[in-house]
C-alpha positions as a Python dict, from the first residue, in 0.01 Angstrom:
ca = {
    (1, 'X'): (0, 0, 0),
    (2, 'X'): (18, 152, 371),
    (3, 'X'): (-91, -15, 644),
    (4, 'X'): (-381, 70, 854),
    (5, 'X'): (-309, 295, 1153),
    (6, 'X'): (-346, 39, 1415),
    (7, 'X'): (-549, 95, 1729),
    (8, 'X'): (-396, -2, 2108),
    (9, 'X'): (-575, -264, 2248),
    (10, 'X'): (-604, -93, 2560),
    (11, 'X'): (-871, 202, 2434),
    (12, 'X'): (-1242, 133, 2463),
    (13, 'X'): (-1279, 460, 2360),
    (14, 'X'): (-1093, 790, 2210),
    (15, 'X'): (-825, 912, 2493),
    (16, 'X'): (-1006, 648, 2758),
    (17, 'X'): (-811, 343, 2875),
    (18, 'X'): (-952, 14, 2990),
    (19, 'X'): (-806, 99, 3321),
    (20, 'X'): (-978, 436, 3379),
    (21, 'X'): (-1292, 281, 3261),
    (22, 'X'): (-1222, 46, 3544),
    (23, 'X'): (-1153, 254, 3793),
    (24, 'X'): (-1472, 456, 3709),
    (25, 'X'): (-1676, 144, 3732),
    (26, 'X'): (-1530, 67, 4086),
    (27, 'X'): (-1603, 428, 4207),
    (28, 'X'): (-1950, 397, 4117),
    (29, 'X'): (-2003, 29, 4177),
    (30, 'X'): (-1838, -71, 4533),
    (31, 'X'): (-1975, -394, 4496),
    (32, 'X'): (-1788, -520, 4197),
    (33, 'X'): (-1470, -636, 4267),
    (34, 'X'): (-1238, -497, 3997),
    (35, 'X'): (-860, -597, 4055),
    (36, 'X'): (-623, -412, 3812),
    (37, 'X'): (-349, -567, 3706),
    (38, 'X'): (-101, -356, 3911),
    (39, 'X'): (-299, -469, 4215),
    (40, 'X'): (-260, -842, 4182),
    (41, 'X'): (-8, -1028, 4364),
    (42, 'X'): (361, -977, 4199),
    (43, 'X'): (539, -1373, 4135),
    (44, 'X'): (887, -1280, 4058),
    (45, 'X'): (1174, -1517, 3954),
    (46, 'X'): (1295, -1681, 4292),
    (47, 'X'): (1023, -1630, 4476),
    (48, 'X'): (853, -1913, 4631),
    (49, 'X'): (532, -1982, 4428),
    (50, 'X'): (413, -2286, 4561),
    (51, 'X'): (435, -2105, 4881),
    (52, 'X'): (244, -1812, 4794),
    (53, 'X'): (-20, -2026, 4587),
    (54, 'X'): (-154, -2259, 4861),
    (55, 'X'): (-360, -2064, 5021),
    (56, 'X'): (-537, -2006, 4714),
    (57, 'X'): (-535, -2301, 4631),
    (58, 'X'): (-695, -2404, 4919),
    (59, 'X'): (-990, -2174, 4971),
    (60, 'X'): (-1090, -2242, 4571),
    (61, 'X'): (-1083, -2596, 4627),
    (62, 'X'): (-1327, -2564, 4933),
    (63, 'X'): (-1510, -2314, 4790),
    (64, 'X'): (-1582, -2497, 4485),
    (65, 'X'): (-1600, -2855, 4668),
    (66, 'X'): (-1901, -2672, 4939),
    (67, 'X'): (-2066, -2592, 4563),
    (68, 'X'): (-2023, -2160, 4599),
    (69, 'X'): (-1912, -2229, 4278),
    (70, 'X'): (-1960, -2542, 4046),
    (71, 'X'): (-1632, -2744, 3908),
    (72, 'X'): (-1677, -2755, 3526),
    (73, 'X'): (-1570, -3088, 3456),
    (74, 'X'): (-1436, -3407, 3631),
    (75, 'X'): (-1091, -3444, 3496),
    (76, 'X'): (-812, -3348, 3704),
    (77, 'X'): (-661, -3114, 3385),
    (78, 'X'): (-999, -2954, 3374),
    (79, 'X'): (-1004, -2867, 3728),
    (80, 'X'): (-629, -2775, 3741),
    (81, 'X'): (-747, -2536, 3423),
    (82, 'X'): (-1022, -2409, 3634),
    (83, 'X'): (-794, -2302, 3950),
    (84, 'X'): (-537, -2207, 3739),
    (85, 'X'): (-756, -1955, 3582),
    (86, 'X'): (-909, -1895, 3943),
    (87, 'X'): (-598, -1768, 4047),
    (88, 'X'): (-472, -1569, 3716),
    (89, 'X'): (-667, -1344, 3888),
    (90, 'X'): (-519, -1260, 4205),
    (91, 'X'): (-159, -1365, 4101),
    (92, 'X'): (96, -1210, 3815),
    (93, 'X'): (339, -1423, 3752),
    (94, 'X'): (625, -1232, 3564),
    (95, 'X'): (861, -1374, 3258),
    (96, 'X'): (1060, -1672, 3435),
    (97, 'X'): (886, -1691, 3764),
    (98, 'X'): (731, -2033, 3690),
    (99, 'X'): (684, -2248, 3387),
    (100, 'X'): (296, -2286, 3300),
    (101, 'X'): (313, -2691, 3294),
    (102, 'X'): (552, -2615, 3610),
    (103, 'X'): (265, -2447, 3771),
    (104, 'X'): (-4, -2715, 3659),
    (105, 'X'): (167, -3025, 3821),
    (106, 'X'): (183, -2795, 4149),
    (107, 'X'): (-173, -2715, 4142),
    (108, 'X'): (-254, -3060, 4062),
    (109, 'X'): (-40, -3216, 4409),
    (110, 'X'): (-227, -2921, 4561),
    (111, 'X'): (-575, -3027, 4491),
    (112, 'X'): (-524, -3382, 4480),
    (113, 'X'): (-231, -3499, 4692),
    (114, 'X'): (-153, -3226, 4973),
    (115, 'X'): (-519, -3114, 4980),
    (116, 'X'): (-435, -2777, 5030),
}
């Protein structure tokens, strides 16, 4: 039995990728932010994360403490899941940079301790 010719996950369509699509959609659109994932900010092994993070950090918290946006829920690992995924999109963190529960316990003194 053969298997099924598999499709990229990257097509939307025949010969377009996700990424033109995007592009398109920013041409036409200038106000929708699209960030590709070549644009986002490059974490490497050895760099300093916490470092580069804070500032983040920082503006989500007040952003979402002056109620721009709402906090979805009151625990500290819900809102340390909700910055973490805040930030997944400004920040690529490659193979080794960081350890995810690594990265959780320094959002958490972040939001709760340093007050970044």
């Amino acid at each position: 039995m053969k298997n099924p010719k598999k499709e990229t996950r990257d097509v939307i369509a025949k010969h377009v990728r996700w990424t033109e699509a995007l592009r398109v959609v920013r041409a036409y659109h200038p106000e929708v932010t699209i960030i590709l994932p070549q644009e986002k900010i490059q974490i490497y092994p050895g760099d300093d994360v916490r470092g580069m993070i804070t500032p983040a950090v920082g503006v989500i918290r007040h952003a979402l403490d002056a109620g721009v946006w709402q906090w979805h829920g009151y625990t500290a690992e819900s809102r340390v899941k909700q910055v973490r995924t805040l930030l997944s999109h400004y920040f690529h963190y490659h193979e080794d940079s960081i350890h995810p529960a690594e990265l959780d316990l320094m959002i958490e003194d972040l939001l709760f301790v340093h007050k970044a």
